[in-house]
C-alpha positions in Angstrom: 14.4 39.2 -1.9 15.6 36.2 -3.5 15.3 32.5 -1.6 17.8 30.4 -2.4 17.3 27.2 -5.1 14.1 27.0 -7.0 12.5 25.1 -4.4 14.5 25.4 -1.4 18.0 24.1 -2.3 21.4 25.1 -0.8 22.7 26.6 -4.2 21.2 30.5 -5.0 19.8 30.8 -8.7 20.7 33.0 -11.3 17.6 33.6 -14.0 18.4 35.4 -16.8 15.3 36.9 -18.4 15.2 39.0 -22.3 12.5 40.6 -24.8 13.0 42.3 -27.6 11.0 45.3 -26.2 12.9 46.7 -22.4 11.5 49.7 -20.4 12.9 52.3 -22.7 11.5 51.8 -25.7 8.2 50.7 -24.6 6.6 54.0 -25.2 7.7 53.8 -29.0 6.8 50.3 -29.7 2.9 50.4 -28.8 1.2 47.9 -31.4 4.6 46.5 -32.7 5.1 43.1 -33.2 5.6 41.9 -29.6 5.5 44.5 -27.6 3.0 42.7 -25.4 6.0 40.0 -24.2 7.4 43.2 -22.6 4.3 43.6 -20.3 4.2 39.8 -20.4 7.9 39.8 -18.9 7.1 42.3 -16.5 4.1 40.5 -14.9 6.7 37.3 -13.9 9.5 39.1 -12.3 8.3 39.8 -9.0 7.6 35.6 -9.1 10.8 35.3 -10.2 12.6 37.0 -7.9 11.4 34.7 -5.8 13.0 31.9 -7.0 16.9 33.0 -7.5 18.0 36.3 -8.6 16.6 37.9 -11.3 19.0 39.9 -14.3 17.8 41.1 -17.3 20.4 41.0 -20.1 19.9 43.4 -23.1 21.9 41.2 -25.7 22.5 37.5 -26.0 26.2 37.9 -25.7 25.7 38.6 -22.1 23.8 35.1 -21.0 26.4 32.9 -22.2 29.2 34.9 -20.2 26.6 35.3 -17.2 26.4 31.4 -17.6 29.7 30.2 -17.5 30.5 32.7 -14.5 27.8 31.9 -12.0 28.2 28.0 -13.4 31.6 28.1 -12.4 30.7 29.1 -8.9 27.9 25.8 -8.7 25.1 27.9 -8.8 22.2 27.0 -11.0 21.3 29.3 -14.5 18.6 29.7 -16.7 17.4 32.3 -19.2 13.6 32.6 -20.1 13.2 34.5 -23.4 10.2 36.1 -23.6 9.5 35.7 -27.2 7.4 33.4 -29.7 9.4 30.2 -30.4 10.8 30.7 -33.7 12.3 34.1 -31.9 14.2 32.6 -29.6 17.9 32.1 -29.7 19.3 28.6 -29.8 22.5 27.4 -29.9 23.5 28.9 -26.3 25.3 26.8 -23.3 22.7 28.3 -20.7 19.4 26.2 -20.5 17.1 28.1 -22.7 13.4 28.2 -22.3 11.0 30.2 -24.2 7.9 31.9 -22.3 5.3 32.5 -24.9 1.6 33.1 -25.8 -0.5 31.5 -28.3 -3.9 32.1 -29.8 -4.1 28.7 -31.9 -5.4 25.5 -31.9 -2.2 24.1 -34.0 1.2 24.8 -33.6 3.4 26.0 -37.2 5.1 22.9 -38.8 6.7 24.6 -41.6 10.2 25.9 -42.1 8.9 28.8 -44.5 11.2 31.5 -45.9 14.1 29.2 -45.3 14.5 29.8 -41.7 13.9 26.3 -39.8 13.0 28.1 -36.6 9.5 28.5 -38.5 8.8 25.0 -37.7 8.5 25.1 -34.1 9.5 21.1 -33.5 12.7 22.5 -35.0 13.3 24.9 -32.0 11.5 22.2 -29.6 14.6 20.1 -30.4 16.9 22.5 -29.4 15.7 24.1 -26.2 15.5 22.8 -22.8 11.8 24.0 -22.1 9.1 25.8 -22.4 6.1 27.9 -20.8 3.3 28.4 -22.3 0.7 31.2 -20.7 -2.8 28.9 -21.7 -3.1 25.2 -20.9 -4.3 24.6 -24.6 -0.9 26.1 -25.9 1.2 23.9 -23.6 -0.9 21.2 -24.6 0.0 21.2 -28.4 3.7 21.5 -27.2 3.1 18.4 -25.2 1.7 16.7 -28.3 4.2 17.8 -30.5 7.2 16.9 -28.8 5.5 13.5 -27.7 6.1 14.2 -23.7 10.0 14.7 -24.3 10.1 18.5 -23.6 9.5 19.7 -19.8 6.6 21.7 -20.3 4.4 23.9 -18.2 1.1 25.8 -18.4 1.4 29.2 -16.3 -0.2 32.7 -16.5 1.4 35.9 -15.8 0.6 36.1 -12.0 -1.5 39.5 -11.6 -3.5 38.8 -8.7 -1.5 40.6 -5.7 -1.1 43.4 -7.8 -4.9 44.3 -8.7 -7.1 42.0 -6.3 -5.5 41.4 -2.9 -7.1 44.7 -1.4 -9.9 44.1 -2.9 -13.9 43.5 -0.7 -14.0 40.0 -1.6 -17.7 40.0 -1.2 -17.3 41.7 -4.5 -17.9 45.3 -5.4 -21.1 46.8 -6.0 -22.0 49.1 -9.7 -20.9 52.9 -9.4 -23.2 55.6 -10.8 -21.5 58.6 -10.0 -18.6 60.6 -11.7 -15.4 59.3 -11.6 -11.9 60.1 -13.1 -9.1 58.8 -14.8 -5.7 60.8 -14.9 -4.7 61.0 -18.7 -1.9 62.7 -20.4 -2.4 61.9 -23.9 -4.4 62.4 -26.8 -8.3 62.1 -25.8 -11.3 61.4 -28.9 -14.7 61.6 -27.2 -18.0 61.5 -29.3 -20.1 63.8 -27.4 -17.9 67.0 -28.7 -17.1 65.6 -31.7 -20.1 67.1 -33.5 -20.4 63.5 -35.6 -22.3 63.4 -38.3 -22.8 61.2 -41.8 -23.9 64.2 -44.1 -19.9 64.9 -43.6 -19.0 61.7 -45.3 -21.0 62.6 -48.4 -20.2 64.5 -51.4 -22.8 66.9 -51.9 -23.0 67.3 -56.2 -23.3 71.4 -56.8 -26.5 71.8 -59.4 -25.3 73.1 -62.4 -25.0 77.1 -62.8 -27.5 78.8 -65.5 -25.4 79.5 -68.3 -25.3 83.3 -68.6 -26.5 85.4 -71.4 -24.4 86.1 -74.4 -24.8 90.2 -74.2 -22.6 91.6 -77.2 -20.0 94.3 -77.1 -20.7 94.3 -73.5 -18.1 93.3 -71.0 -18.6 91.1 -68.5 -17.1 91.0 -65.0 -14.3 88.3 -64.6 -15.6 85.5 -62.5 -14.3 84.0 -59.5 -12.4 81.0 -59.8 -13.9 78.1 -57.3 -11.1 75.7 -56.8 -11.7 72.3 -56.1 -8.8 70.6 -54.4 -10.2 70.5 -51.4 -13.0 68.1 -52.6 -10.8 66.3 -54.5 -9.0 65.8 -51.3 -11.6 64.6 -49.7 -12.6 62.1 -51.9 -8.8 61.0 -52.3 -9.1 60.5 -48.4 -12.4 58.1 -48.7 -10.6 56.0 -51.3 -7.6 55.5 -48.4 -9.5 54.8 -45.5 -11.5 51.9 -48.1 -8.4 51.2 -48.3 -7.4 50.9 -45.0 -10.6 48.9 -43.9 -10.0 46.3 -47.2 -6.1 46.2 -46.0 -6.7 45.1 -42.7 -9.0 42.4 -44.2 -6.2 41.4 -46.8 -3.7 41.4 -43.8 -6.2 39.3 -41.2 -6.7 36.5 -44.0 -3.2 36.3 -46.2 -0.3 37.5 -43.7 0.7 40.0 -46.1 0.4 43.5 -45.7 -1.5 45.6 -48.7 0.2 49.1 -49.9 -1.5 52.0 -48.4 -2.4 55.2 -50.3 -0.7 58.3 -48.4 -3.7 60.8 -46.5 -4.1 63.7 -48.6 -6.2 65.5 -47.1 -7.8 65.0 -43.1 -11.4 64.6 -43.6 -12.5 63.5 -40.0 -12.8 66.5 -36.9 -9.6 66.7 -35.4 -9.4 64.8 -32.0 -9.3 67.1 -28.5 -5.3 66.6 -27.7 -4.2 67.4 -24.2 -1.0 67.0 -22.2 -2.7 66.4 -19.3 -6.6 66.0 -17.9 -8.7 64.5 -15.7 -11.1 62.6 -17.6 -14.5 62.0 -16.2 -17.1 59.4 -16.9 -19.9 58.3 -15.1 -23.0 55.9 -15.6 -22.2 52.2 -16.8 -18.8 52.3 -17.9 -17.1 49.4 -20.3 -13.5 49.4 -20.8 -11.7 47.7 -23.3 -7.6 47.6 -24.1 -6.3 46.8 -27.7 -4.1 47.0 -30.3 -6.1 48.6 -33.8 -3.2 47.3 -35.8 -4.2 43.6 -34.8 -7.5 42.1 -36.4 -8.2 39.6 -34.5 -9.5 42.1 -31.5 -12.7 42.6 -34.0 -12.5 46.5 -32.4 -14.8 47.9 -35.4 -17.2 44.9 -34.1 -17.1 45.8 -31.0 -17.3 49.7 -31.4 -20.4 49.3 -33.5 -22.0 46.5 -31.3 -21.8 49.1 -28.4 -23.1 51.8 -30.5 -26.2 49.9 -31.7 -26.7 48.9 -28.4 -26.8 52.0 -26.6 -27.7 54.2 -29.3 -30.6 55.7 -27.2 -28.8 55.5 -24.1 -26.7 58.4 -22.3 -25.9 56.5 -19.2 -23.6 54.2 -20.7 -19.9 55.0 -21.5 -17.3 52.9 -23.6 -13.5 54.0 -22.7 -11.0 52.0 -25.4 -7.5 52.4 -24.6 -5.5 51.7 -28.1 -2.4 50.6 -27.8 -0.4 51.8 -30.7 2.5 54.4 -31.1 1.1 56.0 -34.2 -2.4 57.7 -33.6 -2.7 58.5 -37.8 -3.0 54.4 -38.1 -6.3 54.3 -36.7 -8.0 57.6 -36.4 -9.0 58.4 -39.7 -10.7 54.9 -39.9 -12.2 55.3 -36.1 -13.9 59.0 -36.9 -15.2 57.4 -39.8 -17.2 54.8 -38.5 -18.3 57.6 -35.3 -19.4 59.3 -38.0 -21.4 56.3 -39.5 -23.1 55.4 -36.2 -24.2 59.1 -35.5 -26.5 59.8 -33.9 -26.1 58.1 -31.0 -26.6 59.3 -27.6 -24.0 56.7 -25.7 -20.1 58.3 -25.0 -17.4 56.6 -26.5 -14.0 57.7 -25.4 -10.7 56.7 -27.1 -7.3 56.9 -25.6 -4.3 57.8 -27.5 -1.2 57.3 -25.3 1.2 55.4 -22.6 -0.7 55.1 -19.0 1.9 55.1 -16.5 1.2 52.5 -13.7 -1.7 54.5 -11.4 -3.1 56.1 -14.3 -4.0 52.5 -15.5 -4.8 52.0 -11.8 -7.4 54.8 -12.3 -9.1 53.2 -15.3 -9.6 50.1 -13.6 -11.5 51.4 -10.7 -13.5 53.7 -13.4 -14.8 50.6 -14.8 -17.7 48.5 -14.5 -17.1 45.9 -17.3 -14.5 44.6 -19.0 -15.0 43.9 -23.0 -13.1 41.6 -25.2 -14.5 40.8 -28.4 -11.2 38.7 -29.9 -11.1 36.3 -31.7 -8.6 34.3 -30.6 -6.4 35.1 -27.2 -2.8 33.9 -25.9 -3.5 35.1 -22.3 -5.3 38.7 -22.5 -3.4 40.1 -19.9 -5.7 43.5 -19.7 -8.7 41.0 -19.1 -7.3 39.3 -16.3 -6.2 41.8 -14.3 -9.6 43.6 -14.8 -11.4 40.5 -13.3 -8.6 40.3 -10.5 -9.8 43.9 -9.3 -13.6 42.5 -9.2 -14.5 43.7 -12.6 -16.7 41.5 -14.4 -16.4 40.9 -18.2 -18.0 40.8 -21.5 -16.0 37.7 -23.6 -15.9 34.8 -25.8 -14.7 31.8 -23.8 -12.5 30.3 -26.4 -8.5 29.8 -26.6 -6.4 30.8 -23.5 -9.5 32.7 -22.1 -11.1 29.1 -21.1 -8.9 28.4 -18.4 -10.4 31.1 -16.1 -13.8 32.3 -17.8 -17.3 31.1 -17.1 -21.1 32.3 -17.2 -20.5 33.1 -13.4 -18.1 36.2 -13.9 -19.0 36.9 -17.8 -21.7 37.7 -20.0 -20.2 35.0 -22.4 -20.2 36.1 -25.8 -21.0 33.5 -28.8 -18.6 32.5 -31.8 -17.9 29.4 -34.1 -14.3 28.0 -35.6 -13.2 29.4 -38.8 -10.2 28.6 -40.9 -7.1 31.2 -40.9 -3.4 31.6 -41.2 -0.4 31.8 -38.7 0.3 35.2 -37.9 3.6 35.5 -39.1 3.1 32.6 -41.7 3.8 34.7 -45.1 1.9 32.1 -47.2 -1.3 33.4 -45.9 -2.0 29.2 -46.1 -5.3 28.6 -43.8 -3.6 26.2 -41.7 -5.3 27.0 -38.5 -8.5 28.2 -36.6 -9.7 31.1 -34.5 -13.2 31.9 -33.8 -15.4 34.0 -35.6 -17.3 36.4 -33.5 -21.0 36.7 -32.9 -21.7 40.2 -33.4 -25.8 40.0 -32.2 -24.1 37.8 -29.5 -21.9 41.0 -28.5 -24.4 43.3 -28.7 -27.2 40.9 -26.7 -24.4 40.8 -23.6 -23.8 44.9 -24.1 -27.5 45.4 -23.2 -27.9 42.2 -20.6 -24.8 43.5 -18.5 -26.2 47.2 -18.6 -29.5 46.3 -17.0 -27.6 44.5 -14.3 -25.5 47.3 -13.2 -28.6 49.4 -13.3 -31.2 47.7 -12.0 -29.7 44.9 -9.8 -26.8 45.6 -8.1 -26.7 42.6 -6.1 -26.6 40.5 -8.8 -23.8 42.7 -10.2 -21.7 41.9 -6.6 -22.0 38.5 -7.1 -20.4 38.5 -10.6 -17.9 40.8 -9.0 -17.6 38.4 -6.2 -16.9 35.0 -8.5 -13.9 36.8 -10.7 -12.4 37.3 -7.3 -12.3 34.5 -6.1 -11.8 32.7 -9.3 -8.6 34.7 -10.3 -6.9 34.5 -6.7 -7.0 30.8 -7.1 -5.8 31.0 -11.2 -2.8 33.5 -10.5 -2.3 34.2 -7.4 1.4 34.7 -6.5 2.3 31.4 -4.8 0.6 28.5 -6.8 2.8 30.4 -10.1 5.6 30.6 -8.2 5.8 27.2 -6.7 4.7 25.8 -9.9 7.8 27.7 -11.7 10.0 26.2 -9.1 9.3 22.8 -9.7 9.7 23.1 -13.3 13.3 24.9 -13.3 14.1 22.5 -11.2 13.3 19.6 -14.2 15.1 22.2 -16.6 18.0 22.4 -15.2 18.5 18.7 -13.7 17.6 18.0 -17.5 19.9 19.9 -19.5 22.9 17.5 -19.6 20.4 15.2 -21.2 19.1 17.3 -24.0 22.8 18.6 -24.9 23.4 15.0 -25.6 19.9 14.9 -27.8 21.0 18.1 -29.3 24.3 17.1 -30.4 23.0 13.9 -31.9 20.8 15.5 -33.6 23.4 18.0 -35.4 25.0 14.7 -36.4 
C-alpha cells in the first residue's frame, strides 16, 4: 500500500517507472541487450510502492500525459527509466531519472555515431537525477557532473525476499539429494557419454589397390560418401569461429560474421518439458548470460572441471540466460568434450525459472560462483548471499560494496584495458579486471573442503552474508534512502529546467 509523499508529506506521489523489456516479453529476450534492467526494475517496485503509487507505462507518450494530470491535481511525479544513460529519453516535462548499472571505472565521454546521448555528460545535463546500483558508478557521476546532479548509490533491495526467513546463525552444508523443479532443456555430463576421440578426424588408411584381372568383370563397388565428415569438419571451423568471435566482440565492440552450423557434431542435449532435477553432494551454482564475455563462463567451466576432475561429490548447476540454446551449445559440448574424463557433474540449464523454481535452486545450493570480470550489481549474487549462501568472487567493481574474505572465497584478478560495451570504436578507453584462473580454481577446491569437512566453519560464512546483506539491502534503509532523494529531485526540477533551457540557448 502506498504512504503518502516520499517521506511523509501531505501530497500522494505518482512514480512512473519503464524498461525496454516488460513481463511479456521477458521469456523471449533472455541474453538481449538489457534484459537484466527488467529484473533490475522488478527488484525496486515493492520499495517503490512504498513511497507513492507505482505505474508502469509501456510508451513515453504516456508519462508526459500522466505528468501533467496528476501535476495538475498538486501531487508530486517522477519517472525512473530503467535503462543505461544514453537510453533514456530526454526532453520530457516529468522529472526524469535514470536507474542504471555499470561495470566501469570511467564513464563514456564521447558522442560516437553522431548521437550525443553517447556522451553521458550530455544526458547528465538534461536529466534531473540519477541512481546508480554500485557506489563506484555513482561516484564517477558525482565527478563528472562536479556535485550538480542529485545523485544516489542504491542496490536493488533483495533481502526480504530471500533472507528474512532465513536461521540467521547461518545454515549449515547439505549432503543429501535435493531437487530443483525444471521445465526446460536440461545438459548434464554424466549421460552425456563425453569424450575427445569424437572431436577428432580419424584419417581412413589407404585401400590396397585391387588387381588388374583381364576380361574379368569386377563387381561394382559401393560408393562411401563423405558429407558427413565434411560436415563435421565444416562444424569445427564454426565453433573456432565462435570462440575467436566472442574474443573479437569482448575486445572491439563489433560483432564478427558467423559461419551457419552444417552439420550438429556434439550429443544432443536431454530436453524435457518438465523434471525434477536432482543433485546432491557440494553443489555450485552460477547464473549468466553466454552471449556476454565478461562472465569468463568457459573460465569458470574449465576451472571447475580441473578442479574436480577426480571428484564425484561435487556438482556445478549453470543456469544460462539466453533465449536461443543453438548460441551456446555447440561451443559448451565442445569444451565437455575437451575436459573428459572427468568424474564431477556439470548441469546446464536451458530455459525461464518461474519464481519458486528459482526458489528451488537457491536452496539446492551451497556456493555461489561469479567469475566476471567486471559487475554493475550481480543481482543473482546477491540474492544468493541474502538466502545464506556463501560465494566464490572477485571483489572488484559494484561487487566491493558488499563482498569480503568473511562470506567469499575471494578470487584474484588485475586491471586490464578494454572498451565500452556499446562503444562501436572498440577504442580501449576503460578497464575491467582480468581473471585469475589458478585463483578460481584454488577457491573451487578451498570452498569444497569446507563444506565437507568443517561444517562449522561453513555456518559461519553462511552466517556473515546474512547479516552483511540485511544491513546492505534490506527493505527500509533503500527505501528511506529513495525517499530522501525524490524528495531533492523533485524540489530540484524547476531549477534544472532553467539550466536546461539555457543550455539549448
Amino acid at each position: 500500500m502506498a504512504q503518502d509523499g516520499f517521506c511523509g508529506s501531505t501530497m500522494n506521489t505518482l512514480i512512473l517507472i519503464g524498461s525496454k523489456i516488460n513481463q511479456e516479453s521477458i521469456q523471449h529476450s533472455l541474453g538481449k541487450p538489457e534484459y537484466s534492467y527488467f529484473f533490475l526494475m522488478k527488484e525496486f517496485i515493492p520499495a517503490l510502492q512504498r513511497l507513492g503509487t507505482v505505474v508502469e507505462v509501456k510508451n513515453l507518450d504516456e508519462v508526459d500525459a500522466l505528468y501533467d494530470l496528476h501535476s495538475a491535481q498538486g501531487r508530486k511525479v517522477i519517472f525512473l527509466s530503467f535503462s543505461p544513460p544514453q537510453q533514456t529519453p530526454l526532453g520530457l516535462r516529468c522529472p526524469t531519472v535514470p536507474v542504471f548499472a555499470w561495470e566501469f571505472d570511467s564513464i563514456p565521454d564521447e558522442p560516437w555515431g553522431g548521437d550525443p546521448r553517447n556522451d553521458w555528460r550530455y544526458v547528465f545535463e538534461r536529466i534531473q537525477g540519477c541512481i546508480a546500483t554500485s557506489s563506484e558508478a555513482a561516484d564517477l557521476v558525482r565527478a563528472a557532473t562536479q556535485g550538480r546532479l542529485p545523485v544516489l548509490a542504491a542496490p536493488a533491495p533483495v533481502w526480504e525476499r530471500f533472507g528474512e526467513n532465513e536461521c540467521h546463525q547461518g545454515l549449515l552444508p547439505r549432503q543429501s539429494p535435493r531437487h530443483i523443479a525444471f521445465s526446460g532443456v536440461i545438459i548434464d555430463s554424466p549421460i552425456l557419454g563425453l569424450s575427445a576421440d569424437g572431436l577428432v578426424r580419424k584419417i581412413e588408411p589407404a585401400a590396397a589397390p585391387e588387381p588388374v584381372v583381364e576380361a574379368v568383370a569386377q563387381p561394382e563397388m559401393e560408393q562411401v560418401s563423405e558429407p558427413a565428415v565434411v560436415s563435421r569438419w565444416a562444424e569445427y571451423r564454426r565453433i573456432s569461429q565462435v570462440l575467436f568471435s566472442d574474443w573479437w566482440l569482448e575486445f572491439t565492440g563489433r560483432p564478427r560474421k558467423v559461419e551457419e552450423p552444417v552439420a550438429i557434431v556434439a550429443p544432443p542435449p536431454v530436453a524435457v518439458a518438465a523434471t525434477n532435477l536432482q543433485v546432491e553432494g557440494v553443489v555450485y551454482t552460477t547464473v549468466l548470460n553466454p552471449a556476454d564475455g565478461r562472465k569468463n563462463w568457459i573460465d569458470l567451466i574449465t576451472a571447475f572441471c580441473w578442479a574436480f576432475r577426480d571428484e564425484p561429490g561435487a556438482t556445478l548447476v549453470v543456469k544460462m540466460t539466453h533465449h536461443n540454446l543453438e548460441h551456446y551449445r555447440v561451443v559448451l559440448m565442445t569444451l565437455l568434450s575437451r575436459l573428459a574424463p572427468f568424474s564431477c557433474r556439470v548441469v546446464v540449464l536451458h530455459g525461464f525459472l518461474e519464481d519458486d523454481q528459482y526458489r528451488q535452486l537457491v536452496d539446492a545450493s551451497d556456493y555461489y560462483v561469479n567469475a566476471s570480470s567486471c559487475e554493475g550489481l550481480c543481482l543473482p549474487l546477491m540474492e544468493f548471499l541474502c538466502a545464506g549462501k556463501p560465494a566464490l568472487a572477485p571483489r572488484h567493481t559494484a561487487m566491493a560494496d558488499y563482498l569480503d574474505s568473511s562470506l567469499a572465497f575471494l578470487v584474484r584478478g588485475a586491471l586490464e584495458p578494454t572498451c565500452w560495451p556499446h562503444d562501436p570504436t572498440g577504442m580501449l578507453s576503460t578497464h575491467r579486471y582480468r581473471l585469475d584462473w589458478q585463483s578460481l580454481m584454488e577457491a573451487f577446491r578451498a570452498s569444497y573442503a569446507l563444506a565437507r569437512d568443517d561444517a562449522r566453519g561453513y555456518q559461519k560464512l553462511s552466517a556473515a552474508a546474512l547479516r552483511r546483506m540485511k544491513a546492505f539491502c534490506a527493505f527500509m534503509p533503500v527505501t528511506d534512502a529513495l525517499g530522501a532523494f525524490f524528495e531533492q529531485v523533485v524540489d530540484d526540477s524547476r531549477g534544472v529546467e532553467t539550466r536546461v533551457r539555457s543550455v539549448a540557448r
